[in-house]
C-alpha positions in Angstrom: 68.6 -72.8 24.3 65.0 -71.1 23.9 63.3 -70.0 27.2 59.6 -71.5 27.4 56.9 -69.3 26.7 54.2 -69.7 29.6 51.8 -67.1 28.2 51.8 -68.4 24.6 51.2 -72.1 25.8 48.3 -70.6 27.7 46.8 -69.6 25.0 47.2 -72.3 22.8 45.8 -74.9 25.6 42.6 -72.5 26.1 42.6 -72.2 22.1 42.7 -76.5 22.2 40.4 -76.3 25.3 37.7 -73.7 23.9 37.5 -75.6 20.3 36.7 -78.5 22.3 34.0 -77.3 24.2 32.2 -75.3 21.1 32.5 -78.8 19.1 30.9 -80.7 21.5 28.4 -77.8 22.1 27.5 -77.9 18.3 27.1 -81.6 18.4 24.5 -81.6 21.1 22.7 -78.6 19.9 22.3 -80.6 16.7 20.5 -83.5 18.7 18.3 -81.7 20.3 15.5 -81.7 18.5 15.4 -85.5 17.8 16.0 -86.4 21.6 13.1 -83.9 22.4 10.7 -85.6 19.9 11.8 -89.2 21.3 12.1 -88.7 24.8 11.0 -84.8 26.2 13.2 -84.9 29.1 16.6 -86.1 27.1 16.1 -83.5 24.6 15.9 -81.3 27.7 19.0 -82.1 29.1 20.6 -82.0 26.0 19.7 -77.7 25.6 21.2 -77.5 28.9 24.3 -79.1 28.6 24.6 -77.0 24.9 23.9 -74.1 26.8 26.0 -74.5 29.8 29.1 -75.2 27.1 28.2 -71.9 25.4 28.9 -70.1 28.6 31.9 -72.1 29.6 32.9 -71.4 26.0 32.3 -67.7 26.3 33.9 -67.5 29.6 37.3 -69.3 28.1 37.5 -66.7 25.0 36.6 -63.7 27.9 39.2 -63.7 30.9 42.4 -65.3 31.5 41.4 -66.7 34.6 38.0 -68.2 33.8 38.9 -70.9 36.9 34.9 -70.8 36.7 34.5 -71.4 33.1 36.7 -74.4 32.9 35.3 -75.9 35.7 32.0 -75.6 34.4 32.9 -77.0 31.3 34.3 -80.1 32.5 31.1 -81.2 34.7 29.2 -80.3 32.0 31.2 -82.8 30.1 31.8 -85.3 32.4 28.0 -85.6 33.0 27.1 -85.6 28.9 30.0 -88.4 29.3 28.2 -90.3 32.3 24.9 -89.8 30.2 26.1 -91.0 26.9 28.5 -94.2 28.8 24.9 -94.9 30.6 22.5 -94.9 27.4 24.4 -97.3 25.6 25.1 -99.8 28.9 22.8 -99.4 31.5 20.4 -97.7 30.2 18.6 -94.1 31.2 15.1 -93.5 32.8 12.5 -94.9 31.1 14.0 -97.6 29.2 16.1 -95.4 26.7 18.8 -97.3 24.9 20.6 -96.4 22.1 23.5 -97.6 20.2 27.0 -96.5 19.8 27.2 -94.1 16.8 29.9 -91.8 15.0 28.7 -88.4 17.0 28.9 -90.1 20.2 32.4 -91.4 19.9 33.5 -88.4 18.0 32.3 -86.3 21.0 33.9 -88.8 23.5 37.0 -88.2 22.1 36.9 -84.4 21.5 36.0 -84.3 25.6 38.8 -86.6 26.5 41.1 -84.1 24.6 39.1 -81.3 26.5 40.4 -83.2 30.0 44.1 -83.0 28.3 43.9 -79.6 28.2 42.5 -79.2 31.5 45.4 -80.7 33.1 47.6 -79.3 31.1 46.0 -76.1 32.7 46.4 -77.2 35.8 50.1 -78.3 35.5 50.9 -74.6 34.1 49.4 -72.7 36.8 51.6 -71.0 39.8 51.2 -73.4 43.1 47.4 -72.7 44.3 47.1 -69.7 41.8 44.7 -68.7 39.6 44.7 -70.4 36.3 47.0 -68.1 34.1 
């Protein structure tokens, strides 16, 4: 019977966790330019949340307990997943709809594996600890 390896999960969940957050970073910093020449203040918000992933990436590669990084990460994701749920039902601020597409979905899914990982995190972490 083979003991489990804690430290070598961790590492492979933040591996899963940080490729998650660079991929969606690289697919937002690739839109930015159209969103800021069809609507200024989406193409805004779109440089933010790419920059705010390339710290929570860089804090993920840096420390082993970036509790900070991966938090940031995940509301940075949650609200490009609020944003992109709301331009395609609702609606955003002055009447911009779009429709579904492949990067949208594709970053969808990459964030939903993101939230795996997270609680994966969570789940391996000592009782109120730090994140391992």
């Amino acid at each position: 019977m083979t003991s489990f390896d804690t430290t070598a999960t961790v590492d492979r969940v933040r591996t899963v966790a940080a490729s998650c957050v660079l991929t969606v970073a690289v697919i937002h910093a690739a839109l930015v330019q159209p969103h800021l020449r069809e609507l200024f203040y989406l193409g805004v918000l779109f440089a933010i949340g790419t920059a705010g992933l390339l710290v929570a990436f860089a804090g993920l590669l840096q420390s082993r307990t970036s509790v900070l990084s991966w938090w940031l990460a995940g509301l940075v994701l949650l609200g490009m997943f609020g944003g992109y749920l709301a331009s395609r039902t609702t609606g955003l601020p002055m009447g911009h709809t779009e429709e579904w597409n492949a990067f949208g979905i594709a970053s969808v899914v990459v964030e939903f594996v993101y939230f795996l990982a997270f609680g994966a995190m969570m789940w391996l972490r000592p009782a109120h600890g730090p994140l391992p």
